[in-house]
C-alpha positions as CSV (number, residue, x, y, z in Angstrom):
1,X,44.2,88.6,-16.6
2,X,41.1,90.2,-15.5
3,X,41.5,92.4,-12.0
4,X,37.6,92.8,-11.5
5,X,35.6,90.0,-10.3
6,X,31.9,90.4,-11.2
7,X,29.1,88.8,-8.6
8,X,29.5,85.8,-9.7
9,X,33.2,85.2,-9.5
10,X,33.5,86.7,-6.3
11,X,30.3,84.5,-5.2
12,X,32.5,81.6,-4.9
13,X,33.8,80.8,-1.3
14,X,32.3,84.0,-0.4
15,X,29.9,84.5,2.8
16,X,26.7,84.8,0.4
17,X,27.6,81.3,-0.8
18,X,25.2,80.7,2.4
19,X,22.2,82.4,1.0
20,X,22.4,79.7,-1.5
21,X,23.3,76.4,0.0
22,X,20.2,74.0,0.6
23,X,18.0,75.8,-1.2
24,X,15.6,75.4,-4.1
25,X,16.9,77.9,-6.4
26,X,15.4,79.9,-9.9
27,X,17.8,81.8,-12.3
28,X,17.2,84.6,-14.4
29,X,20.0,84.7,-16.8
30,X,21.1,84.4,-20.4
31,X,24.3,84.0,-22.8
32,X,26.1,86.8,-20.5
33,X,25.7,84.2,-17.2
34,X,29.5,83.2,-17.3
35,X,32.3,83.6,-14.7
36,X,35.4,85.6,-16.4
37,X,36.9,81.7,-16.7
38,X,33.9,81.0,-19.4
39,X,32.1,78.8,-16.8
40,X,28.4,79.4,-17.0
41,X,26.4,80.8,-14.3
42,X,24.6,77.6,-14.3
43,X,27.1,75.4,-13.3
44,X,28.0,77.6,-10.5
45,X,25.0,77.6,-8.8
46,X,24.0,73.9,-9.8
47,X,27.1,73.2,-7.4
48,X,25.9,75.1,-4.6
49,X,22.6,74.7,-4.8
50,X,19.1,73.0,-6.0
51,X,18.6,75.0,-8.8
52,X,15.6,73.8,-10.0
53,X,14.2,76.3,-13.2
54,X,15.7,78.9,-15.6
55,X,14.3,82.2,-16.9
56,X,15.0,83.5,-20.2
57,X,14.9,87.5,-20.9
58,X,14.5,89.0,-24.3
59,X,17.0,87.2,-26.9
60,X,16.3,84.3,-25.0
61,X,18.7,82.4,-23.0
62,X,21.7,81.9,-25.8
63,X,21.1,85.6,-27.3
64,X,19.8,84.1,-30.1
65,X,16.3,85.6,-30.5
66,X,16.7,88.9,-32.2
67,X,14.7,92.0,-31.1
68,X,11.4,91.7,-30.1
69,X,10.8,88.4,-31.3
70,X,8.9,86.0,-28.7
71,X,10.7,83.2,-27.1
72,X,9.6,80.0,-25.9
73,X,10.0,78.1,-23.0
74,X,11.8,75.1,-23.0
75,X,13.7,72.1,-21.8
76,X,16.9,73.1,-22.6
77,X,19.3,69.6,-23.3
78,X,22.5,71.1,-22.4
79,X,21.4,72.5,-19.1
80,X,19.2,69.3,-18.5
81,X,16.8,72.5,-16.7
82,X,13.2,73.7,-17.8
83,X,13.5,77.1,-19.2
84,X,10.4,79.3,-18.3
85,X,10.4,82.7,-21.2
86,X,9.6,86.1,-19.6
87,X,9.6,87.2,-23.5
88,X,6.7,86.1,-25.0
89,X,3.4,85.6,-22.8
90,X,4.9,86.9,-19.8
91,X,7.2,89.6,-18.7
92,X,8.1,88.3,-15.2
93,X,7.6,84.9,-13.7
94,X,3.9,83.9,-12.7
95,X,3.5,83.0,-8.5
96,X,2.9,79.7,-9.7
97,X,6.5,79.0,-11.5
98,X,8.0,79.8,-8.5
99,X,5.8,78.6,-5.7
100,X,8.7,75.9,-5.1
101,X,11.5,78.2,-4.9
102,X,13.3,79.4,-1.3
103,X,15.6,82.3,-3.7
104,X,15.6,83.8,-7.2
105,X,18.7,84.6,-8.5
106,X,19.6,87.4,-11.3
107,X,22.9,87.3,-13.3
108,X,22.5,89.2,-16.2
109,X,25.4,91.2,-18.1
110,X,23.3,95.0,-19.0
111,X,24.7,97.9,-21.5
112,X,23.6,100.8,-18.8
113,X,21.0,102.5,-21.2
114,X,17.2,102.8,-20.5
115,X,15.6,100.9,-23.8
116,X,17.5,98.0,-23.0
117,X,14.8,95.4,-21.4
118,X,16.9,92.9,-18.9
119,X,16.6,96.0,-16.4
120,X,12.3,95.7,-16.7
121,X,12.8,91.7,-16.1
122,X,14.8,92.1,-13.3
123,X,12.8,94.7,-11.8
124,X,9.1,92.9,-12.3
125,X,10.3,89.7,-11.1
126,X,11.7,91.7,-8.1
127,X,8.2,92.7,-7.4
128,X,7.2,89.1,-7.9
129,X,9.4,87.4,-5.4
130,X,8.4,90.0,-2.8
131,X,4.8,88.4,-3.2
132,X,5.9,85.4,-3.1
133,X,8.1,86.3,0.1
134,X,11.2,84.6,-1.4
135,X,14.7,86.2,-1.5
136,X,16.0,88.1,-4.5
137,X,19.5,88.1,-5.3
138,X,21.5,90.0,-7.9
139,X,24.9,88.9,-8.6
140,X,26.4,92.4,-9.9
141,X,27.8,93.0,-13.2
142,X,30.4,96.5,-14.4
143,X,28.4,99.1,-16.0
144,X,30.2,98.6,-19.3
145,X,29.5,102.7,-19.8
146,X,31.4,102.9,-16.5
147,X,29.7,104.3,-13.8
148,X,29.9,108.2,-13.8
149,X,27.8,108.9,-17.3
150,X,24.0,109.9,-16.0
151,X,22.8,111.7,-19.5
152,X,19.5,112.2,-21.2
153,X,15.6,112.0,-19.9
154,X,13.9,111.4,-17.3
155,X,11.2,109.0,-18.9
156,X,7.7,109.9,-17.7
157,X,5.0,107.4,-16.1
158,X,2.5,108.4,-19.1
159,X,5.0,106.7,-22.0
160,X,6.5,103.4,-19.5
161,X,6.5,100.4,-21.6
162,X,8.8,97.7,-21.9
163,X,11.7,99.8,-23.5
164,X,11.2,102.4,-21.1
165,X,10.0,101.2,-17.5
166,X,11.7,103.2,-14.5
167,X,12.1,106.9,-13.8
168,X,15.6,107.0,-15.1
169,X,17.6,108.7,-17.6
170,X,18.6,107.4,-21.2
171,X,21.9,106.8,-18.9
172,X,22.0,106.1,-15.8
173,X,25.2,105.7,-14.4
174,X,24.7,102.4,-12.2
175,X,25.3,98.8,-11.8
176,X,22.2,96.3,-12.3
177,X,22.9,95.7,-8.3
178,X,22.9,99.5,-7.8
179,X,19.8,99.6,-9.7
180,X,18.2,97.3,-7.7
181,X,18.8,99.1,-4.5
182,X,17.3,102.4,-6.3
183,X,14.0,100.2,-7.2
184,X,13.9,98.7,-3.7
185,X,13.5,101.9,-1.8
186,X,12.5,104.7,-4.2
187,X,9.9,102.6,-6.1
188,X,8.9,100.6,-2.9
189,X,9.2,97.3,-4.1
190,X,10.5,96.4,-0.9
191,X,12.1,92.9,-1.6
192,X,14.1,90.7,0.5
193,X,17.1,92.2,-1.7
194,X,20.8,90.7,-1.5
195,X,23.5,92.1,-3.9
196,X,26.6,90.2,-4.5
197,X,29.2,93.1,-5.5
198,X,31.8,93.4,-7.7
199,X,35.0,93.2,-7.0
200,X,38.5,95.4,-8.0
201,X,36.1,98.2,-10.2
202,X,35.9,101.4,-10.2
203,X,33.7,103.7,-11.9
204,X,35.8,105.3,-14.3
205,X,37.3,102.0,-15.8
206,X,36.2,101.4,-19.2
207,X,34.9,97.9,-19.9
208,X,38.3,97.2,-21.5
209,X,40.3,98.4,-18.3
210,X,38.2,95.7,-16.6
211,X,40.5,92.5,-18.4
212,X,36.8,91.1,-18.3
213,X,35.7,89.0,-21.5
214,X,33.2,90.7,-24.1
215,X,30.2,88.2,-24.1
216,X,27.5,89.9,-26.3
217,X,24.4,90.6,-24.6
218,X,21.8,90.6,-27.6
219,X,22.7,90.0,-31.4
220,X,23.2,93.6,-32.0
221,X,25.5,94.6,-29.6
222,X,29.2,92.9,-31.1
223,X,31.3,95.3,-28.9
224,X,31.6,97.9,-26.3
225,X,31.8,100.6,-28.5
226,X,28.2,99.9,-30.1
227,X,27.2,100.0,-26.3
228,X,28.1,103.1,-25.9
229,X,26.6,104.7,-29.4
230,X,23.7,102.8,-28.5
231,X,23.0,105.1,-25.8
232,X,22.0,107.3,-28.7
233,X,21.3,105.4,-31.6
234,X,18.9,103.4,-30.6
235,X,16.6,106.1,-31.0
236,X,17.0,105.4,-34.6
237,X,14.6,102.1,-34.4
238,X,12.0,105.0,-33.6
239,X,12.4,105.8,-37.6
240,X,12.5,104.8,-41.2
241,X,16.1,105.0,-40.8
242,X,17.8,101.3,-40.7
243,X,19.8,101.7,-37.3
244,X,22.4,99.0,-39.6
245,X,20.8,95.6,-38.4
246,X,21.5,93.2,-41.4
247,X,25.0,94.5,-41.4
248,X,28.1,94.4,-39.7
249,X,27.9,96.7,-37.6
250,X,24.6,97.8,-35.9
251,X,24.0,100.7,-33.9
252,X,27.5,102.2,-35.8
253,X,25.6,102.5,-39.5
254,X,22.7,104.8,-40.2
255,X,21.0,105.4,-43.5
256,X,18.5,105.1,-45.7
257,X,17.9,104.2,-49.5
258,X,16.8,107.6,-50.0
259,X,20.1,109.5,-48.5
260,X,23.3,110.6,-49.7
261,X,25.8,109.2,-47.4
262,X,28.5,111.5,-48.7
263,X,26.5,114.7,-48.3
264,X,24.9,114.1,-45.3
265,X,28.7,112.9,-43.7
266,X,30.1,116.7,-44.8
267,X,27.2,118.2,-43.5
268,X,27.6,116.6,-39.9
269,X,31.1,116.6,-39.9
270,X,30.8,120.8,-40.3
271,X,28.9,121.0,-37.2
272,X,32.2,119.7,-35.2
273,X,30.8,117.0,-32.5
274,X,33.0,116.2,-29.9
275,X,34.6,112.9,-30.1
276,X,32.2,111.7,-32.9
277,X,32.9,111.5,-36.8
278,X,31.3,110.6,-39.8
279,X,32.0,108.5,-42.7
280,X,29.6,107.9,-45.6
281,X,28.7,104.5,-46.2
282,X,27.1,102.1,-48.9
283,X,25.0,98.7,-47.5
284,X,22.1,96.7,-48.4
285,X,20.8,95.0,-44.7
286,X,20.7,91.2,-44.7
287,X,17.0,91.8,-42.7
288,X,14.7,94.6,-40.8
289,X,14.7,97.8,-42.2
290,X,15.4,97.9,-46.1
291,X,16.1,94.3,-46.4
292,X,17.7,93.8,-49.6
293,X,17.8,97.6,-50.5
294,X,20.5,99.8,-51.4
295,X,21.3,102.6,-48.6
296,X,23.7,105.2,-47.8
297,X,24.4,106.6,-44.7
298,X,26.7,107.5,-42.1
299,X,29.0,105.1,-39.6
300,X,29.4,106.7,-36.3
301,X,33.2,106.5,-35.4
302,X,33.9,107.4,-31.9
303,X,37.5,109.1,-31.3
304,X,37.7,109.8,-27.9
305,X,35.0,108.4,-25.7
306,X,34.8,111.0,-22.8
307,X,34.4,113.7,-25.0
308,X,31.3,112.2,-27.4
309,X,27.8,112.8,-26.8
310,X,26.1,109.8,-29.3
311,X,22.6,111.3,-27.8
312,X,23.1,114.7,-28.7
313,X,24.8,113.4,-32.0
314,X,22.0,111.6,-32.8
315,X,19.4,114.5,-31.8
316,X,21.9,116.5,-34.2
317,X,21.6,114.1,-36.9
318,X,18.0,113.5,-36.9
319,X,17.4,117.2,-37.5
320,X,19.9,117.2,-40.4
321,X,18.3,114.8,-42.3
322,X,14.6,116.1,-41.6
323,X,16.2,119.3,-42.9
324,X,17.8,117.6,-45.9
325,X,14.8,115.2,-46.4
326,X,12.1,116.5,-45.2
327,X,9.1,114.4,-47.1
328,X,10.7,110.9,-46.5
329,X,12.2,111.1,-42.8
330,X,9.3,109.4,-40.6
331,X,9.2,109.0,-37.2
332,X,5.5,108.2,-37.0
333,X,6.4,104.2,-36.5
334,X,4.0,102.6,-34.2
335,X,4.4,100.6,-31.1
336,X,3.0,97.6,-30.4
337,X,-1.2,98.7,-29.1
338,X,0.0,102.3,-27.8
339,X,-1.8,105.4,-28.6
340,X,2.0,106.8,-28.5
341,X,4.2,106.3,-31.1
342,X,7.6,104.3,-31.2
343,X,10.0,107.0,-31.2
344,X,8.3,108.3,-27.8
345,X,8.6,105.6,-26.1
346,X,12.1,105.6,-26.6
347,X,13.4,108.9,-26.1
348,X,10.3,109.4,-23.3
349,X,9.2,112.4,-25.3
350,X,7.3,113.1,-28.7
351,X,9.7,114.2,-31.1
352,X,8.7,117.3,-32.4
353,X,8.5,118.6,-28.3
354,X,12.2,119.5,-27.2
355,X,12.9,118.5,-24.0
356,X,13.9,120.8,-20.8
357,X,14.0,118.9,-17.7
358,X,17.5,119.5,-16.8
359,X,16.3,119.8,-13.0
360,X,14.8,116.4,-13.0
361,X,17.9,114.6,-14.2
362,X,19.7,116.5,-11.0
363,X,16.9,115.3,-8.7
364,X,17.8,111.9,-10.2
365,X,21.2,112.5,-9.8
366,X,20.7,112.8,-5.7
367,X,18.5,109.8,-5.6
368,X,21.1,107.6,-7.2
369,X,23.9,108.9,-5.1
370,X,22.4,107.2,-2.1
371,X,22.6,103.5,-3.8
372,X,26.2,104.1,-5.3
373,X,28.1,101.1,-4.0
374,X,31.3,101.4,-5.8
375,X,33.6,104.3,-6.3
């Protein structure tokens, strides 16, 4: 039995159950929207509200959509609700989709890292109901890192994009509610801002010590543990390197048609990462990178959590196989109409420039402290 109530369990004959009742009503929510009973976020609020309109982040509203791909809006049968995209078009809803609306609601379940884009939905349509003089509310979900990892960098204004929005680390140690407060007052969107907090967590509870049910958040995130390699993997999509979509476990598997899986494992297991091992692999992806191809590679195994560093693993393996291959690595993979390339937008740095901005990440560090609302 789960001892942590997320927002939208503890919502229920809570006092913010008033911020709802009699009131025309948006939500901005996906497959994740569910109380820890399995009850969707949209029945919830249907019962305390007029919830008039859904809004669908990237993946779309039943996390089927895989990366990137646009998704439509809708009238979704099952709901019996329009569903507006902020994937495809539009990255936040216009003035005139919610121009009906008294409060728009977010209850999304995030995985804590920086590319991830439900953060950059909630935050724009923040900055759209604060036009629109309507309340925002976030009903507050665990950091599924926990709460105490703040690791990597600082992203800087000149590379924002949809993968990489804010002025936050890679990690960034805080709820989406905690977040929220951090955007409110340090970017000076000013909103009319409710959180509705968790309940029974603590920071240093991993998502498994929360008894809360694993709902994946986007197709390529099957557990907890690829959350947490994501944190450094991810910066894989930035190469020729298939990051393991088309298999079984993305995010986990990293290779290459042109790489010796069993060489390159010995090589990184002599460099002795903490918490981290790797096995050599053999797969051919189902789709995206080297569809139908033979590859070898590595699978990331994490043996103790607290101790592994997946970013500085993967920094660490990137170099080894630019050393072992160094005419077929590429990390010159373009992104979308910027003059920068993919792999910068990621990691908010080009990647032949090492980063050294230890300081900021401290600065960052105070800032956050002040929006912390759990312990």
């Amino acid at each position: 039995m789960s001892i942590v109530q997320n927002g939208i369990d503890y919502l229920k004959g809570s006092p913010f159950e008033e911020n709802l009742k009699g009131k025309k009503v948006g939500l901005i929510t996906n497959v994740t929207g569910l109380t820890k009973e399995f009850d969707s976020s949209v029945s919830v609020l249907d019962e305390l509200c007029d919830l008039t309109i859904l809004f669908a982040p990237e993946h779309g509203i039943r996390g089927e959509a895989q990366a990137g791909e646009d998704v439509a809006s809708y009238f979704d049968p099952y709901f019996s609700k329009k569903v507006i995209s902020l994937y495809g078009d539009k990255r936040a809803p216009s003035l005139e989709d919610i121009k009906e609306l008294d409060v728009l609601v977010y209850d999304i379940q995030d995985i804590g890292s920086r590319y991830y884009t439900y953060i950059y939905t909630m935050y724009l349509s923040m900055k759209v109901a604060k036009e629109a003089d309507i309340q925002f509310i976030v009903l507050d979900r665990v950091d599924v890192l926990g709460g105490n990892h703040v690791f990597g960098h600082l992203m800087p204004e000149a590379y924002f994009s949809f993968v990489g929005m804010l002025p936050i680390p890679n990690v960034y140690g805080m709820t989406v509610g905690e977040l929220a407060y951090f955007c409110n007052e340090e970017l000076a969107v000013q909103a009319d801002l409710v959180v509705v907090p968790i309940k029974g967590w603590k920071r240093g509870m991993t998502f498994e010590e929360t008894g809360l049910p694993w709902v994946m958040p986007s197709p390529n995130i099957p557990t907890p543990e690829t959350a947490w390699l994501y944190t450094g993997t991810c910066l894989i999509e930035g190469t020729n390197l298939s990051e393991g979509r088309g298999t079984t476990k993305p995010f986990e598997i990293i290779g290459a048609p042109f790489i010796n899986g069993t060489k390159l494992a010995e090589n990184l297991n002599e460099l002795s990462l903490s918490g981290i091992k790797f096995r050599p692999v053999f797969f051919t992806p189902t789709f995206s990178k080297h569809q139908g191809e033979a590859c070898e590679g590595v699978q990331c195994h994490v043996f103790d959590k607290e101790k592994s560093e997946p970013l500085d693993a993967v920094y660490k393996l990137l170099r080894m196989i630019q050393e072992m291959y160094p005419d077929q690595l590429e990390v010159k993979i373009p992104f979308e109409t910027s003059p920068h390339l993919f792999f910068t937008h990621l990691a908010g740095h080009p990647y032949e420039v090492s980063m050294d901005d230890e300081e900021l990440v401290i600065e960052f560090k105070e800032k956050r402290s002040k929006y912390l609302l759990y312990k």
